[in-house]
N, C-alpha and C positions, 0 to 999 in steps of 0.2 A: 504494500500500500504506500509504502515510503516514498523510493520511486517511482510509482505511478504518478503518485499526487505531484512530486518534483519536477518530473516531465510535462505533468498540464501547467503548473506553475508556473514554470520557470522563463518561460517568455513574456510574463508578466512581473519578470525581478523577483519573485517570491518563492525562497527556500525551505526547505522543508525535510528537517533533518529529526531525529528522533536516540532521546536517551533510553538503553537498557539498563536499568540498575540489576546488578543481584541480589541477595536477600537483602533487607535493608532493615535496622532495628525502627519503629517506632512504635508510639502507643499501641496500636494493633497488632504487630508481631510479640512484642512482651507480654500483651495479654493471652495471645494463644499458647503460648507455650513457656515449657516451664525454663529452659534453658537457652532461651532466644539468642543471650549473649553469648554463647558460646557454641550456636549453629552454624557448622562450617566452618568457623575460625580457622583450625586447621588445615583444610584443604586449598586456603588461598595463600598467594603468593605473599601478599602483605601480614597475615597471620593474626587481621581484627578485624573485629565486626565491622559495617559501615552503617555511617549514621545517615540521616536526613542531609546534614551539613557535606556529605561527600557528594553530593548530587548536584550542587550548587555551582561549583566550577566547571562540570558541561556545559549545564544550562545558559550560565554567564557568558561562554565560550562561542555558543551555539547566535547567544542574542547580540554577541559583537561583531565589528566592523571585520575583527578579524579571521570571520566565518564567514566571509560574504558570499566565495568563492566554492562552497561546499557544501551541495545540497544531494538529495538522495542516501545519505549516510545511517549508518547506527553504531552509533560509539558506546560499549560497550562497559559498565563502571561498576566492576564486579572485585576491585579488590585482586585480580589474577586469577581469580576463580572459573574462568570460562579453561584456561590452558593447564589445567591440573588434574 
């Protein structure tokens, strides 16, 4: 759908890129489970949980001038978790 939409878009200047988080603590995760902080910690490269705050400098990334150039994407903010 990413690039789909890029491709109608994009000749109207308007990119259209998209963030994957992987497990991400917040209020909803800590409430379901009893060990949320420590789900998957291990398996990722960084070896911490991610918070809400790790989502923030895609997003930031995605909405600057410095992304103007790069649409149809999914950057992926998994902590290394997707290559392990």
């Amino acid at each position: 759908m990413t690039r789909a939409l890029a491709r109608e878009l994009g000749e109207d200047g308007i990119t259209v890129n998209v963030i994957a988080p992987g497990f991400t603590l917040t209020e909803a995760s800590l409430g379901l489970m009893e060990n949320a902080a420590e789900y998957g910690v291990t398996r990722g490269a960084l070896k911490r949980a991610a918070g809400t705050d790790d989502m923030v400098g895609a997003a930031l990334f995605f909405a600057s001038s410095a992304a103007s150039f790069i649409t149809g994407q999914t950057l992926i903010v998994d902590g290394g978790r997707q290559f392990n």
